[in-house]
KEKE-3310 file (N, C-alpha, C; in steps of 0.2 Angstrom, whole numbers, plus 5000, padded with zeros to 4 digits):
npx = (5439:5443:5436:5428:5430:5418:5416:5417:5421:5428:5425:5419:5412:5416:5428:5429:5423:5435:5445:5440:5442:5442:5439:5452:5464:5476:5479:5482:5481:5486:5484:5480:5473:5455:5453:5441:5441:5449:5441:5432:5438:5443:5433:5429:5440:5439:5435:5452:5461:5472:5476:5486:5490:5495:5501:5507:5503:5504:5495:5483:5483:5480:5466:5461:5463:5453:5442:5444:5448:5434:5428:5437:5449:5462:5476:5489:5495:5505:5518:5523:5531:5518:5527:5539:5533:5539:5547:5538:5533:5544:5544:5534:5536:5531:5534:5524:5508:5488:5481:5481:5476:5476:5473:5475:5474:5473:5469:5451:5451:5465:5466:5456:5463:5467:5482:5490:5491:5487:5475:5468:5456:5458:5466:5484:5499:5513:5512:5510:5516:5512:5519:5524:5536:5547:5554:5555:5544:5530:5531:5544:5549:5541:5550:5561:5562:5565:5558:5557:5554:5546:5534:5535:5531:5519:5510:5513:5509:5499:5490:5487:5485:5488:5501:5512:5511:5508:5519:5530:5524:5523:5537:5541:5532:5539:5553:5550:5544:5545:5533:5525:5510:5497:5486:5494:5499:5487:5482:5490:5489:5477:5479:5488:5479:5469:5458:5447:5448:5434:5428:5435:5432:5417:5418:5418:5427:5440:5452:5465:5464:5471:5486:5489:5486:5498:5509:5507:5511:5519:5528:5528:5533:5523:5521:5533:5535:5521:5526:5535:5529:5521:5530:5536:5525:5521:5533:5529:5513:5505:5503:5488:5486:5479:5479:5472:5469:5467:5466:5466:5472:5476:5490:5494:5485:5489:5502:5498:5492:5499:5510:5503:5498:5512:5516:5506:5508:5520:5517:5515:5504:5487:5468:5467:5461:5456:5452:5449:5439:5424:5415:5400:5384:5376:5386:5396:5385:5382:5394:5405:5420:5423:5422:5432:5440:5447:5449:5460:5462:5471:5477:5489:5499:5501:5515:5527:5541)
npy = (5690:5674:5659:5648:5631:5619:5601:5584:5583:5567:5554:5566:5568:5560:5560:5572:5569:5559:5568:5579:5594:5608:5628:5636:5628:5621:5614:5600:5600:5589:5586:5596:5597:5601:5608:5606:5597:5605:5617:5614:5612:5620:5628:5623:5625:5639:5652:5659:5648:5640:5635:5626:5619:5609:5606:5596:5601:5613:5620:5616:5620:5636:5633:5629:5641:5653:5646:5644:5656:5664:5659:5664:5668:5662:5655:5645:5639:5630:5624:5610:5594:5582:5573:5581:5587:5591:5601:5612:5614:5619:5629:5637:5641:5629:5616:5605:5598:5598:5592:5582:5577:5567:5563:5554:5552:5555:5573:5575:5586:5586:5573:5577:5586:5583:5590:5586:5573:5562:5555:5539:5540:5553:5560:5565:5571:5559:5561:5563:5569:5577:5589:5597:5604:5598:5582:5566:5562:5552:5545:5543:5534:5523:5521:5516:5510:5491:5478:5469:5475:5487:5477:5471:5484:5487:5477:5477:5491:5494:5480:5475:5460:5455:5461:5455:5453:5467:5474:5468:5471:5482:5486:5480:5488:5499:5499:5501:5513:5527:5529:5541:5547:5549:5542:5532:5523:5517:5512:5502:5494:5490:5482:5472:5468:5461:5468:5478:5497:5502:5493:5494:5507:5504:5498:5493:5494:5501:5494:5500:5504:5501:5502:5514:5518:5512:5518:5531:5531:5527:5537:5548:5542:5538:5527:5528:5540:5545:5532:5541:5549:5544:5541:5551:5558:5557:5564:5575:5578:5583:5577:5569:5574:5570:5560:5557:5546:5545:5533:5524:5514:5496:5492:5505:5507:5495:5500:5512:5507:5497:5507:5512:5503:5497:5510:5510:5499:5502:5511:5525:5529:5527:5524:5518:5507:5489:5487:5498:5514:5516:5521:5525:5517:5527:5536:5530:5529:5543:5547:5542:5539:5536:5524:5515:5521:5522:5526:5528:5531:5539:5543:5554:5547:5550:5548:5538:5537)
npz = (5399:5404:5398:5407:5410:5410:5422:5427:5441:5448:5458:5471:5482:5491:5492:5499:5511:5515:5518:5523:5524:5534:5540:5537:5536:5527:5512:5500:5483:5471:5460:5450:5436:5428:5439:5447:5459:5467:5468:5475:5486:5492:5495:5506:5514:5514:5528:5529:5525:5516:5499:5489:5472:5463:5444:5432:5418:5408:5402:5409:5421:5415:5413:5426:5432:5432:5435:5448:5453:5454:5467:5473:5489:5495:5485:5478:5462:5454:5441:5440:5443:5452:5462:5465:5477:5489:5487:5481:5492:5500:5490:5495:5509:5519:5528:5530:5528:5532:5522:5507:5490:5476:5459:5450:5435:5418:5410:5402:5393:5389:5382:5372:5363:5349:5345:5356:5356:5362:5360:5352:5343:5338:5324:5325:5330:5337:5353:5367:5379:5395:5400:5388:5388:5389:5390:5379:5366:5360:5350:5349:5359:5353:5341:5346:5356:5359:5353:5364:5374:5371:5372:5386:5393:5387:5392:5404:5407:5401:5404:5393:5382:5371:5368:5363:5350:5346:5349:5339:5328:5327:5327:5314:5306:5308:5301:5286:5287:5298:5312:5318:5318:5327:5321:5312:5321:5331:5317:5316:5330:5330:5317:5322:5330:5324:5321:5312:5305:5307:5313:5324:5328:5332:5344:5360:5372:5364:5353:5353:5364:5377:5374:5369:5382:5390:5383:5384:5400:5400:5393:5403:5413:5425:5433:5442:5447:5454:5464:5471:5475:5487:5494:5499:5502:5519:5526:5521:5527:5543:5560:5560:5547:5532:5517:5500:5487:5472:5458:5444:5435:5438:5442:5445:5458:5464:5469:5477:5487:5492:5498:5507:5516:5521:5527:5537:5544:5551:5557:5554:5547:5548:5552:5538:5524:5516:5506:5492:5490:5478:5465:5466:5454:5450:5448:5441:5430:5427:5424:5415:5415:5429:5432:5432:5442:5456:5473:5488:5506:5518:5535:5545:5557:5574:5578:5572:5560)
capx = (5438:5445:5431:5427:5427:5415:5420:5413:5425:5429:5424:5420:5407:5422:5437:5429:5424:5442:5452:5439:5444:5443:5442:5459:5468:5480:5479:5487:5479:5492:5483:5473:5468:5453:5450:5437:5440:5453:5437:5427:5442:5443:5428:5429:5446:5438:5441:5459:5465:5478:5473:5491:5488:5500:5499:5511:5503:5503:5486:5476:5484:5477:5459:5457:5464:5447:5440:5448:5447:5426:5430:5440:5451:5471:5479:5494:5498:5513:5519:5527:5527:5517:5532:5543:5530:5544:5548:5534:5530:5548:5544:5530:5539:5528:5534:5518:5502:5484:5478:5485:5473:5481:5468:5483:5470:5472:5462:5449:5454:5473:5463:5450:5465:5473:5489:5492:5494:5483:5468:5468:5451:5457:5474:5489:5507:5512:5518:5507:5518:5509:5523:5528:5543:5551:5555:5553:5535:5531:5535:5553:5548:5538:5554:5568:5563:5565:5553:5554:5554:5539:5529:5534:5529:5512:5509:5513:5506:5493:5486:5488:5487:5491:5506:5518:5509:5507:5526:5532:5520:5528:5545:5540:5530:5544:5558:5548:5543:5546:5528:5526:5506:5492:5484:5498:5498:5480:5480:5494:5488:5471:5480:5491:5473:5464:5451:5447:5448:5427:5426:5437:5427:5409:5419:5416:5432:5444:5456:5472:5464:5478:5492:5490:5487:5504:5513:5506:5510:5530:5532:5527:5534:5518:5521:5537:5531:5518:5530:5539:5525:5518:5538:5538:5519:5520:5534:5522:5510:5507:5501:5483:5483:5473:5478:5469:5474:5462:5471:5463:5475:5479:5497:5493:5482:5493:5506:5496:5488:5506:5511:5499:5500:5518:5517:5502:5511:5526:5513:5515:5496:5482:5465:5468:5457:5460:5448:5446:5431:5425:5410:5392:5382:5374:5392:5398:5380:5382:5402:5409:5426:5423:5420:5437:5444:5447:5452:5464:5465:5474:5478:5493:5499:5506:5521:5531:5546)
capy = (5685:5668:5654:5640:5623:5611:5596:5581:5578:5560:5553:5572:5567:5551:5564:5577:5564:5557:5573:5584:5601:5613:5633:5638:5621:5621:5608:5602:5597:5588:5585:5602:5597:5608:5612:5603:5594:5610:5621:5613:5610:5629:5633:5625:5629:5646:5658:5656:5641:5642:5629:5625:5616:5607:5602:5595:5601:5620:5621:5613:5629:5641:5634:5628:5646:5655:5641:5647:5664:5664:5656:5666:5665:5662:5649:5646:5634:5628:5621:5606:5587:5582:5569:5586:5591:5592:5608:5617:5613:5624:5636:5641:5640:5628:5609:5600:5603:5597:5588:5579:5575:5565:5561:5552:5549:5561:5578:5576:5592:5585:5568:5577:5591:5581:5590:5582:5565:5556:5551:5535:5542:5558:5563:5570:5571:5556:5566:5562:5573:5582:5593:5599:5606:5593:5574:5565:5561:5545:5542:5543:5529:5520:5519:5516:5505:5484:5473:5466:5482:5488:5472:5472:5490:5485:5472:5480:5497:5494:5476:5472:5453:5457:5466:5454:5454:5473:5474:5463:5473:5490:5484:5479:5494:5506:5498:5503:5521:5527:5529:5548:5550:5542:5536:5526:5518:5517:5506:5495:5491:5486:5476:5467:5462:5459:5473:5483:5504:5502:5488:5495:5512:5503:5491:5495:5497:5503:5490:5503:5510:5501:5501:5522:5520:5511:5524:5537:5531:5526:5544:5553:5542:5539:5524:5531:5548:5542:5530:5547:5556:5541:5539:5559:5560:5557:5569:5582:5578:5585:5573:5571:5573:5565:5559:5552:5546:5539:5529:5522:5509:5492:5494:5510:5505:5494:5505:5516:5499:5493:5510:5511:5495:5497:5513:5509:5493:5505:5515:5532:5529:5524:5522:5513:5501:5486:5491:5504:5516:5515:5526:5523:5514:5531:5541:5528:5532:5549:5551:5534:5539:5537:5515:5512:5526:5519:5531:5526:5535:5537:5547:5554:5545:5556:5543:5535:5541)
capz = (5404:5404:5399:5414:5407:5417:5421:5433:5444:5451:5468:5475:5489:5495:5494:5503:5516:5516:5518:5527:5522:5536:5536:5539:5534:5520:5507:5492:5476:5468:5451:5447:5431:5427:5445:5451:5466:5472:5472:5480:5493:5494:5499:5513:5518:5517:5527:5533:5521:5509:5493:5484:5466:5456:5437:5425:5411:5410:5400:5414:5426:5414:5413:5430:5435:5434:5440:5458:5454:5454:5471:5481:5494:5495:5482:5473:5457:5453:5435:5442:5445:5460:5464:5469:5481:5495:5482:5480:5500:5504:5489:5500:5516:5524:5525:5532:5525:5534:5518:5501:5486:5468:5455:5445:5430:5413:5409:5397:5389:5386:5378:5368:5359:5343:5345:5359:5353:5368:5356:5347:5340:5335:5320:5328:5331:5343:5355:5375:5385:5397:5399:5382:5390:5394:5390:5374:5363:5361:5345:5352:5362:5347:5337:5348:5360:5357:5354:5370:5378:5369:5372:5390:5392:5384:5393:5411:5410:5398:5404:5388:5384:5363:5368:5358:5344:5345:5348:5333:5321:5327:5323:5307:5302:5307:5297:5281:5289:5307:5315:5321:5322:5332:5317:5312:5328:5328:5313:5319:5334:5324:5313:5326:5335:5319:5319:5306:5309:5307:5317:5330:5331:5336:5349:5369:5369:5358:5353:5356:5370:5379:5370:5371:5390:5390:5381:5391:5406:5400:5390:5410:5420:5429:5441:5445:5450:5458:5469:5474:5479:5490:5497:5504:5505:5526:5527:5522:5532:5548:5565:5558:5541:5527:5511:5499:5482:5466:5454:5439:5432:5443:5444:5451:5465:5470:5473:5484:5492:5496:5500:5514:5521:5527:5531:5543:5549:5552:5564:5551:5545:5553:5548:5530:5523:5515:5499:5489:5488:5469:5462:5464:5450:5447:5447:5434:5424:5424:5421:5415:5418:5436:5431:5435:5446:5465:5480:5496:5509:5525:5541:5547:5564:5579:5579:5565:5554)
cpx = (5439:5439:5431:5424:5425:5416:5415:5420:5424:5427:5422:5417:5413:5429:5436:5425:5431:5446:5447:5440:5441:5442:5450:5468:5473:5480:5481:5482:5484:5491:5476:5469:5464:5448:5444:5435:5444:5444:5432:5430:5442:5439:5426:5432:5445:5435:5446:5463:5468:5475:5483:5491:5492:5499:5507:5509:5499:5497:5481:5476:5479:5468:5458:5459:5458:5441:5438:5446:5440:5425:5431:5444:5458:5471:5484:5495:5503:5512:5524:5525:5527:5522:5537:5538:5535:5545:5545:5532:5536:5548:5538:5528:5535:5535:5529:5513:5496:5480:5480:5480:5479:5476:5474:5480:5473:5467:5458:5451:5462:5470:5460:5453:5469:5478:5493:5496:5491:5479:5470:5462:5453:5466:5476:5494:5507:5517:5516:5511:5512:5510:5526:5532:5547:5549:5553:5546:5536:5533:5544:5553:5547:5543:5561:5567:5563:5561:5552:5554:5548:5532:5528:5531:5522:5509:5508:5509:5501:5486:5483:5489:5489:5499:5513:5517:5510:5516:5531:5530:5523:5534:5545:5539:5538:5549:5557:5547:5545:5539:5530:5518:5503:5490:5488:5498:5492:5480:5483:5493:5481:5475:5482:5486:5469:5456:5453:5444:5439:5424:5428:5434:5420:5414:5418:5423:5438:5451:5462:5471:5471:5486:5492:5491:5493:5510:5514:5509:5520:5532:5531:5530:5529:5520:5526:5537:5526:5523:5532:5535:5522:5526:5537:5531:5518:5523:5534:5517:5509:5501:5494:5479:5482:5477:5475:5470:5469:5466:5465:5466:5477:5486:5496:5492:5485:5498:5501:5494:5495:5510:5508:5494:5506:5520:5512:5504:5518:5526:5515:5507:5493:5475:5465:5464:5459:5457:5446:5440:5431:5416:5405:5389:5379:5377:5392:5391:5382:5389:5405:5416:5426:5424:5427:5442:5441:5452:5452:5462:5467:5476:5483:5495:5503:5512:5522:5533:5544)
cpy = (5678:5663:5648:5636:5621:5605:5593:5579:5572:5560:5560:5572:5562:5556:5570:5573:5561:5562:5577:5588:5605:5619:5634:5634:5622:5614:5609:5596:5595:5588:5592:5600:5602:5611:5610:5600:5599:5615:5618:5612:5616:5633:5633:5624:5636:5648:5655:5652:5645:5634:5630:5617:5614:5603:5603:5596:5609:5625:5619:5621:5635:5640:5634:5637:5651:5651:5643:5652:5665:5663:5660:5664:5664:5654:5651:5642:5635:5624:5614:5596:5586:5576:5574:5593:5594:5601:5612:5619:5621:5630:5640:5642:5637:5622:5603:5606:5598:5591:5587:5576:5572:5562:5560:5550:5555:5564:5575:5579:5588:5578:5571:5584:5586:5583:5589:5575:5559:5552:5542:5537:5549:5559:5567:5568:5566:5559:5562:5564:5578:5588:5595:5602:5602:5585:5574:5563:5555:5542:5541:5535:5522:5519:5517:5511:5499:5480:5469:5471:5484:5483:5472:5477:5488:5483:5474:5486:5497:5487:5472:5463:5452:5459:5462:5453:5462:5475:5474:5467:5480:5490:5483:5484:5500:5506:5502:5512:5525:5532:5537:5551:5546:5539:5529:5521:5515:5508:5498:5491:5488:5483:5470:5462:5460:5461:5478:5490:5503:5498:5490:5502:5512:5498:5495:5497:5497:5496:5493:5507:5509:5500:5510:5522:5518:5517:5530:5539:5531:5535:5548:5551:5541:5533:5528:5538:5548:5538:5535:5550:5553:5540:5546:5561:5560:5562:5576:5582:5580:5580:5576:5571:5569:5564:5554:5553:5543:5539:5525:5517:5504:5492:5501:5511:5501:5496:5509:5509:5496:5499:5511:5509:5497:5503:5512:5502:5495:5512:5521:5534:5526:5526:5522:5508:5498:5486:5496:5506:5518:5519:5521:5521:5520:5536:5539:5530:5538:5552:5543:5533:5538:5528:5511:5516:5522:5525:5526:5530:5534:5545:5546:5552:5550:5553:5540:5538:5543)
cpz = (5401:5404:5405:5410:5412:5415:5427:5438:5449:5458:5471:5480:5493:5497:5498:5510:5518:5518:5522:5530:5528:5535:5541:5537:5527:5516:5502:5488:5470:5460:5449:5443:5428:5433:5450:5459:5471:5473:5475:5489:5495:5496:5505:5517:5520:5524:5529:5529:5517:5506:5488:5479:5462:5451:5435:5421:5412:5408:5404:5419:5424:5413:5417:5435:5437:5438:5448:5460:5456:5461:5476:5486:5493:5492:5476:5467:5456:5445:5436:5442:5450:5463:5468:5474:5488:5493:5483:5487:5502:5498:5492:5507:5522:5523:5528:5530:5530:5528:5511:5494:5479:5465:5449:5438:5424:5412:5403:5394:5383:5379:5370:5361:5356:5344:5349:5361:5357:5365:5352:5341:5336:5331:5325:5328:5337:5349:5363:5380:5387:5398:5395:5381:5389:5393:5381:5371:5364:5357:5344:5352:5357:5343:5338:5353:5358:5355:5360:5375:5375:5373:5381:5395:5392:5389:5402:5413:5405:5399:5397:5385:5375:5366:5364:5353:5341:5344:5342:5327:5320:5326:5315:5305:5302:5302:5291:5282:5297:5310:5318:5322:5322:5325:5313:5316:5328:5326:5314:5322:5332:5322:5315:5329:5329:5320:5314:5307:5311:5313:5327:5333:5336:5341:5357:5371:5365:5359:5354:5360:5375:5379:5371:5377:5392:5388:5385:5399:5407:5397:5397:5416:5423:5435:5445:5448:5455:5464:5473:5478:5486:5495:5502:5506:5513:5530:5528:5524:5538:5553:5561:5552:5535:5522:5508:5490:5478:5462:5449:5435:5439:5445:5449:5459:5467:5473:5479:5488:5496:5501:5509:5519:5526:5529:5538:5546:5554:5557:5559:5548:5547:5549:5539:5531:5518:5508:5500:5490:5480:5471:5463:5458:5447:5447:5437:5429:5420:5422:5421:5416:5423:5436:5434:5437:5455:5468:5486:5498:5516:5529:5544:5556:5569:5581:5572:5563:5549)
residu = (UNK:UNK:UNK:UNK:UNK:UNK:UNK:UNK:UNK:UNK:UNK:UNK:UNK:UNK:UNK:UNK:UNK:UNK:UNK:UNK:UNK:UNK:UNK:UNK:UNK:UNK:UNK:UNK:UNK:UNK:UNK:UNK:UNK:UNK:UNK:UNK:UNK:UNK:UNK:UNK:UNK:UNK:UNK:UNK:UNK:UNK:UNK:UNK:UNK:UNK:UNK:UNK:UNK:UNK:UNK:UNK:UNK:UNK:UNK:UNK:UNK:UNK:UNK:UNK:UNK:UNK:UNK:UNK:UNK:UNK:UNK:UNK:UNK:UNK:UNK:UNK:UNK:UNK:UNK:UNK:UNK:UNK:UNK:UNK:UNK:UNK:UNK:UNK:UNK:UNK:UNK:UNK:UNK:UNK:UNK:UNK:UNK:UNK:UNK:UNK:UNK:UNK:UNK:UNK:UNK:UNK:UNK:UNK:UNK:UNK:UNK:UNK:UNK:UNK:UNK:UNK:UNK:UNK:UNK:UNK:UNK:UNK:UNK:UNK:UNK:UNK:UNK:UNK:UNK:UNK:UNK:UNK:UNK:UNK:UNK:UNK:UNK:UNK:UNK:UNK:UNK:UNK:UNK:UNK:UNK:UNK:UNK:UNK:UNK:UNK:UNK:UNK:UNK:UNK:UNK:UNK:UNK:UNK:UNK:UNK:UNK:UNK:UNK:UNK:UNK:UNK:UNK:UNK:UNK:UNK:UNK:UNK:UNK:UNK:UNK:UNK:UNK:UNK:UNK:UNK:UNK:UNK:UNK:UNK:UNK:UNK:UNK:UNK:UNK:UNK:UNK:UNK:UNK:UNK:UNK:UNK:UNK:UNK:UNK:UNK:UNK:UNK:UNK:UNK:UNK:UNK:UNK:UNK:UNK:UNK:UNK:UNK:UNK:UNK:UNK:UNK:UNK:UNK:UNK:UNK:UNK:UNK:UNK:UNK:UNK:UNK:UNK:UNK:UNK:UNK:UNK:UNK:UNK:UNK:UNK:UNK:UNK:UNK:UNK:UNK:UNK:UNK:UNK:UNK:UNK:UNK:UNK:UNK:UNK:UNK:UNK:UNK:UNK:UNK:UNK:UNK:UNK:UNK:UNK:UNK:UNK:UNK:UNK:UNK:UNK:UNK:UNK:UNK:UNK:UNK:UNK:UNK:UNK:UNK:UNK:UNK:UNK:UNK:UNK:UNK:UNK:UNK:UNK:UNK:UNK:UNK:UNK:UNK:UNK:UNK:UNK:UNK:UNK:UNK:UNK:UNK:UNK:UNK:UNK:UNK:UNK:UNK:UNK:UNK:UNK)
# end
């Protein structure tokens, strides 16, 4: 029997408010993860529901799998990106569903296994594909991209305000060796801000925390996918139904935030609010990853393209 990792998942009181699962209702959990917020959707889709689950990373499938199983009830997972929901929508011949979850944040798990390459804290291969099928590592990225492509990079999806220093010093260092695991990067990115590895272990946060998140975000594709999913998200919805999106990086949020705006200027959404809901004081206590996870949500209108 397959171990169950536990996990807290994000916002689960706000997202089961926002989406208000049904029995009989079919919903989609676009970011399984390790199951978290799909089971609690499934319980109370039960009886009648279908729960359809998509992960991009095929190690989250297998642990959130019993997860489900202990659970009960009819669901499917998919090994996919939630950007080709239209896909998995006609491989299960529906193509509107009643409700739409995406926790666009990364698993624990994927963070906390070195040979992953996500860690700054921990040796490993730089690799940060979710999908170790498919696409290049980062160290791809880390050695072929420009200095101003890097920096920009940095700067944008990591909020990065180092970013051309950090740039500069990874073109430098490669010339002499071509970087390939996190702790190379690591120390670079210290050395570019002028922390030292010791210094940077005790800090609040980690001086390459976002210089990884930048990587991360460019080796998956992540705005861009994202963008995709919030473009077809209406089409899959049926007169009625909910989505609701947490996002965890400012760029992100504002895509959904712009997303839907003009869809509900455009009459396709209706009740959208103009802020986020963000975690209780004693969420962030008890799971700090929640500190800077914000959730949208919106309501399919009986009108609009």
């Amino acid at each position: 029997m397959k171990k169950i990792v536990r996990h807290i998942p994000v916002l689960l009181n706000e997202v089961l408010t926002a989406l208000d699962p049904r029995p009989g209702e079919t919903i989609v959990d676009c970011t399984l993860g390790l199951g978290g917020h799909s089971a609690e959707l499934l319980k109370r889709i039960n009886p009648g529901g279908r729960l359809i689950a998509i992960d991009f990373d095929a190690a989250n499938i297998e642990r959130a799998r019993p997860v489900l199983e202990a659970i009960g009830g009819t669901f499917v997972l998919h090994h996919n990106n939630f950007a080709a929901l239209p896909t998995v929508l006609a491989a299960e011949g529906i193509e509107q569903v009643e409700g739409i979850l995406a926790d666009v944040g990364v698993a624990s798990p994927q963070i906390d296994d070195p040979s992953r390459g996500f860690s700054y804290r921990r040796p490993g291969p730089l690799d940060m594909r979710m999908d170790r099928s498919r696409g290049q590592p980062a160290s791809v990225f880390v050695n072929r991209m420009t200095q101003r492509e890097l920096a920009d990079a940095i700067l944008e999806l990591g909020d990065e305000t180092d970013a051309p220093q950090i740039a500069r010093l990874i073109v430098e260092r490669r010339k002499l060796k071509p970087i390939e695991t996190t702790q190379e990067l690591t120390r670079i990115v210290c050395d570019a801000r002028d922390f030292t590895l010791q210094r940077a272990a005790g800090a609040k946060l980690h001086p390459a925390a976002r210089t990884f998140q930048a990587l991360r975000m460019l080796v998956n594709r992540e705005p861009a996918n994202l963008q995709r999913l919030l473009d077809v998200a209406p089409h899959c919805l049926r007169p009625g139904g909910r989505i609701a999106v947490i996002s965890f990086h400012s760029g992100e949020d504002r895509l959904v935030k712009q997303s839907f705006r003009d869809n509900r200027r455009a009459g396709v959404y209706r009740d959208t609010a103009d802020d986020p809901v963000v975690a209780s004081e004693a969420e962030q206590r008890a799971n700090p990853r929640s500190r800077s996870a914000k959730l949208r949500r919106a309501v399919r209108s009986d009108r609009g393209s």
